[in-house]
C-alpha positions in Angstrom: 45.1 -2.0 30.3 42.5 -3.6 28.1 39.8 -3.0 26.0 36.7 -5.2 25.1 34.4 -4.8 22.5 31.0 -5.9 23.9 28.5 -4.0 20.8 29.4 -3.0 17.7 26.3 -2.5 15.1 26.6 0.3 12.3 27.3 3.7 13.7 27.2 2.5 17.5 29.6 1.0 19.9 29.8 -0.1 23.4 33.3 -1.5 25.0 34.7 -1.9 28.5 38.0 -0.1 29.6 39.9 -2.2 32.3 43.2 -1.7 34.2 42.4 2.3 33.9 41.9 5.1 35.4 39.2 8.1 35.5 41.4 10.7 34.3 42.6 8.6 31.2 39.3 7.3 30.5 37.9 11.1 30.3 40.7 12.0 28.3 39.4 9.6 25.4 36.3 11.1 25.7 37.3 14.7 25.3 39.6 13.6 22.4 36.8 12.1 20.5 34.8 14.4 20.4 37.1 17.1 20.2 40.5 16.9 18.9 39.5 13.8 15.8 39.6 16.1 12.5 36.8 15.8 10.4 35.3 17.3 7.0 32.1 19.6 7.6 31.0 22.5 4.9 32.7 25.9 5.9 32.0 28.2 3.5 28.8 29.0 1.2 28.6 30.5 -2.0 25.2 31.5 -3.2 24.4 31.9 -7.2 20.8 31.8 -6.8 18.2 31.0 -3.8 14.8 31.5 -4.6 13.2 29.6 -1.2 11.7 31.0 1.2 14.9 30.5 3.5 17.6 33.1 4.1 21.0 32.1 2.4 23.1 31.8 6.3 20.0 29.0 7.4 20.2 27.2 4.5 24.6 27.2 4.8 23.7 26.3 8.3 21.9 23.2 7.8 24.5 22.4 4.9 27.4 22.8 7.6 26.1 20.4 10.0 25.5 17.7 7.3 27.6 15.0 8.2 30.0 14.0 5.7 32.3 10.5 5.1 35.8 11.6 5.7 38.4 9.8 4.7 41.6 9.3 7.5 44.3 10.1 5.5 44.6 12.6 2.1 43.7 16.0 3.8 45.5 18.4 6.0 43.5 21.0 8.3 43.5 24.4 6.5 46.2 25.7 9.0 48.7 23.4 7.8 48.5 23.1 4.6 51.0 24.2 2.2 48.2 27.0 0.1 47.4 29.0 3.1 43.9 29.7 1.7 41.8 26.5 2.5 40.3 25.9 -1.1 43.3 23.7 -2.4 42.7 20.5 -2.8 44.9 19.0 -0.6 42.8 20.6 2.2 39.2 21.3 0.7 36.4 19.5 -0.8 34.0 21.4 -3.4 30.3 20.6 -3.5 27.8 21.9 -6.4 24.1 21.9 -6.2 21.7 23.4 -8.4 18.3 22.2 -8.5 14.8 23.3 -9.5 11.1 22.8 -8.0 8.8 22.1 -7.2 11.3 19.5 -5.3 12.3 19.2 -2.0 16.0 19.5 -2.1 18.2 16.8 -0.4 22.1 15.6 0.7 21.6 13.1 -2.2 21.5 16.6 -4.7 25.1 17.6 -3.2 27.9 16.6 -6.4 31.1 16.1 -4.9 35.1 16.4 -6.1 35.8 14.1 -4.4 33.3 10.6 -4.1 35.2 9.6 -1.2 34.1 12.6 0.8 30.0 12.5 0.8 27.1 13.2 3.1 26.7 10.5 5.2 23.1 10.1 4.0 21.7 11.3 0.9 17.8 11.9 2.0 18.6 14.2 4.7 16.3 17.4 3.5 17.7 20.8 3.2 14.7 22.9 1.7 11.6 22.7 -0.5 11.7 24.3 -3.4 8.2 25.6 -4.7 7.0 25.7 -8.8 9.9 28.1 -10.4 12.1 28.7 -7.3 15.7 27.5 -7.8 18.3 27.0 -5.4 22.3 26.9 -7.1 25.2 26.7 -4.5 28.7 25.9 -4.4 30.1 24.5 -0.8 33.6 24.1 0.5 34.2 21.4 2.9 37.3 21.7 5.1 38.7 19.8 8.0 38.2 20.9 11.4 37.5 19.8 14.9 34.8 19.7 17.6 36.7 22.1 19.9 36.1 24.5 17.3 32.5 23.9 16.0 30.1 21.2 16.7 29.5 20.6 13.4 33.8 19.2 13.3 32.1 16.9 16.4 32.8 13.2 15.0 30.3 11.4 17.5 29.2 11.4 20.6 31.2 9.3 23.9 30.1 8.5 27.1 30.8 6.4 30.1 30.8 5.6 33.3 32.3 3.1 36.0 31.3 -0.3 35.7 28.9 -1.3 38.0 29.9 -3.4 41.4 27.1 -4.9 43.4 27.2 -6.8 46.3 24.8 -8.9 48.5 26.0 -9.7 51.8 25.5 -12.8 54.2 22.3 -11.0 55.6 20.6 -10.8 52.3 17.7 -13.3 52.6 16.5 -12.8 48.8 12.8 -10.9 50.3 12.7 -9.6 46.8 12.3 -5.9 47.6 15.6 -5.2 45.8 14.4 -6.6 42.6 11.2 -4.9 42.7 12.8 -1.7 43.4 15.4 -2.0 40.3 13.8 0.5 37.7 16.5 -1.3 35.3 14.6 -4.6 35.7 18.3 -6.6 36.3 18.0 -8.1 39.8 16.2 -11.7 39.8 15.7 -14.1 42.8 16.9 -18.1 41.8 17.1 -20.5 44.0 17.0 -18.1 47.2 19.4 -16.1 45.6 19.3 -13.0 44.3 21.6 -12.6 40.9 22.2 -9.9 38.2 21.1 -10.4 34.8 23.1 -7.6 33.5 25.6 -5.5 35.1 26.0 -3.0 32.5 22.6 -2.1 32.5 22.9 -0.8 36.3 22.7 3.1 36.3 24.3 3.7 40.3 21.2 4.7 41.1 20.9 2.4 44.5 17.2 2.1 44.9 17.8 -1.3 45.8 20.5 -0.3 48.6 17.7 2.0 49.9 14.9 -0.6 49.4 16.6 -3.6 50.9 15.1 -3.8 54.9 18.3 -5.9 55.8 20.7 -3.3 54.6 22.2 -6.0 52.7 23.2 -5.0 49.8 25.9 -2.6 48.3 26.5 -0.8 45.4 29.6 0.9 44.3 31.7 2.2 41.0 35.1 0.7 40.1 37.5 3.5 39.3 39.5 1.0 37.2 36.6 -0.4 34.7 34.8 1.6 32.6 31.8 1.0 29.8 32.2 3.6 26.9 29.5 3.9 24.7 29.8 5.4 21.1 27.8 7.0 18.1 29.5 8.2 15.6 28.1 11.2 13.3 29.0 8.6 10.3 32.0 9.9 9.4 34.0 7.2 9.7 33.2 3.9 12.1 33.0 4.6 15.9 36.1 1.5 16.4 38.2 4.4 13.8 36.4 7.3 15.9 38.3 5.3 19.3 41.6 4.6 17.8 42.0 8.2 16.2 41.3 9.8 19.7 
């Protein structure tokens, strides 16, 4: 089995899975996104909230900030020694109190822990109007994406990697690359070539536009192209290796 990283730019990833196999390469996929711990706010408490939002959206749009979590220094709430989730072994307390007119933001969130942050700090929560105040206190706990979506770490796909073929009755008429709503087919030197083999989708309009029934298109069940975005929480390489 191997693994090469073709892409890996911020919060995105893109890698090839060789020597595998379908159910293996699905069960990365499901563990990513739903078995990798993560912190996300789980509980609300309100001292004041004079917007014009109800107390449960405003806690809602708090719990699915994403928040940096760090991969070792918690436990999940069900394991942990305190059996009540606000220790700080297995919690993270946020403050906010804020006044408008202001629009209130992630960056207005004060941590216990600077390690554990929202992943932005301009992502908008609600606008506060002249005299309206808005004073919270959040806990953040570990959970996963099997649970809750907001516990979801990122977002994995894939598929097989892409085999096409041209046969010896291929006489490069150019229909197939005309057809390709990818754009990766090119004709050089009476020869038709791919540009990029990742970017083929199976979608085999140039099987069903080629008059010579020359060319074939197929999956291989032991190659596969993952591609990753991670919620921010950690890097989408740490997101692979937890799962």
């Amino acid at each position: 089995m191997q693994l090469e990283i073709r892409k890996l730019d911020g919060d995105e990833m893109e890698f090839v899975l060789s020597g595998s196999n379908p159910a293996f390469a699905n069960s990365i996929r499901r563990a990513a996104m739903r078995e990798v711990p993560v912190m996300a706010v789980d509980e609300v408490e309100f001292k004041s909230n004079d917007s014009a939002m109800y107390d449960e959206v405003i806690a809602h749009r708090l719990a699915l900030v994403p928040l940096r979590t760090p991969l070792k220094g918690y436990n999940l709430p069900e394991e942990c020694s305190c059996r009540e989730g606000r220790c700080p072994k297995c919690s993270v307390e946020f403050t906010l109190k804020k006044e408008g007119p202001a629009v209130v933001t992630t960056g207005d969130l004060k941590s216990s822990d600077e390690e554990v942050r929202p992943v932005s700090d301009s992502i908008p929560i609600v606008k506060l109007g002249r005299g309206q105040k808005l004073e919270l206190t959040a806990i953040a706990r570990l959970g996963v994406g099997k649970e809750h979506a907001k516990w979801q770490p990122g977002l994995v796909t894939y598929k097989y990697m892409p085999v096409i073929e041209f046969d010896e009755n291929c006489n490069a008429c150019g229909e197939c690359v005309k057809a390709c709503p990818k754009g990766i087919l090119e004709v050089v030197d009476g020869k038709v070539l791919v540009k990029d083999l990742t970017l083929c989708n199976l979608c085999k309009a140039c099987v069903e536009s080629c008059p010579n029934d020359a060319v074939k298109v197929s999956g291989d069940p032991t190659r596969f192209l993952f591609r990753v975005e991670s919620s921010g929480a950690f890097s989408p390489d740490q997101l692979i290796l937890q799962a």
